[in-house]
N, C-alpha and C positions, 0 to 999 in steps of 0.2 A: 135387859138392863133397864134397870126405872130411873126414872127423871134427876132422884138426886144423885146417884152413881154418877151420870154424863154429864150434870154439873160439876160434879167433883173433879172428872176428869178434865174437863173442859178445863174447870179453875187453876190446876195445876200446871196442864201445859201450857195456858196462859202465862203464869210465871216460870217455867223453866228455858222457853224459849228465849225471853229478852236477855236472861241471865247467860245463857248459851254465847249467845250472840254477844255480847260485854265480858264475856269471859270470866264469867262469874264461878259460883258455885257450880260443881259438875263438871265443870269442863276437863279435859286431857289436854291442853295444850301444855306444851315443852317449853321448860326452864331455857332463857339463853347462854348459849351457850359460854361458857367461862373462855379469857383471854387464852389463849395461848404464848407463851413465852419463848423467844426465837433466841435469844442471846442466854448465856452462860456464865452465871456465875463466875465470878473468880475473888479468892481469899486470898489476902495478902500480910504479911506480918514483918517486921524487923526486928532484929536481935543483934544487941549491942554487947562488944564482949573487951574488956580493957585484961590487960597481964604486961608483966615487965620482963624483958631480957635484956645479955649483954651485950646485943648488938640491936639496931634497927627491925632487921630483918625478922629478929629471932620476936622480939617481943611482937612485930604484927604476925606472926606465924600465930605463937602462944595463943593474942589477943581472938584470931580467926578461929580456933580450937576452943574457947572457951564460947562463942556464940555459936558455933556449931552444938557443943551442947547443948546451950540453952533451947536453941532448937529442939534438937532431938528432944528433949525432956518435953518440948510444947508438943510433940508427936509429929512432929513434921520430917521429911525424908531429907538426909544431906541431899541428893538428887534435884530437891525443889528448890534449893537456896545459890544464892551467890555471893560472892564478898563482893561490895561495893566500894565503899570511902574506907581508906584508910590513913593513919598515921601514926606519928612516933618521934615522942618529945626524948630529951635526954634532960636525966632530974641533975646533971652537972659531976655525981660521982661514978660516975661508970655504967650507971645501968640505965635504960631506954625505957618508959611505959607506951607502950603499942594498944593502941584502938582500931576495930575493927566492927565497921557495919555489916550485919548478913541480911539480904535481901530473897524474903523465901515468898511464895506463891502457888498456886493449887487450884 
């Protein structure tokens, strides 16, 4: 090997070393690792569903049938949902409008 060869060399691992060491260029050190996530997701949605019958009963039945729909039509399972709040005015001539909250989740 001649003189400038072993400077060369010399010059080089001069600079690879500090870089090594600083974590520079060249190096193989390992990206940190990403968080892991210990809790679970949960999706939630409401669906509100008004309809009138001629009793109480029947229009928050109706009313819970028409937001079960609307569910389903969001893609959600009857299975996921529950009726929450309900009620049931009377409009004075016989007939009741029923509202019904569905309470779904996943």
């Amino acid at each position: 090997m001649n003189r400038s060869s072993a400077l060369r060399l010399r010059a080089a691992a001069a600079l690879a070393v500090p870089a090594l060491l600083l974590g520079g260029a060249g190096t193989a050190l390992a990206a940190p690792a990403a968080p892991t996530r210990t809790t679970a997701w949960t999706e939630t949605a409401v669906f509100v569903g008004t309809a009138y019958g001629h009793s109480p009963n029947s229009a928050i039945v109706a009313a819970g049938e028409v937001a079960y729909t609307k569910a389903v039509s969001a893609f959600w399972l009857r299975s996921q949902c529950n009726i929450g709040l309900t009620n049931a005015t009377s409009d004075g001539i016989g007939w009741y409008l029923g509202q019904a909250r569905l309470y779904c989740s996943r």
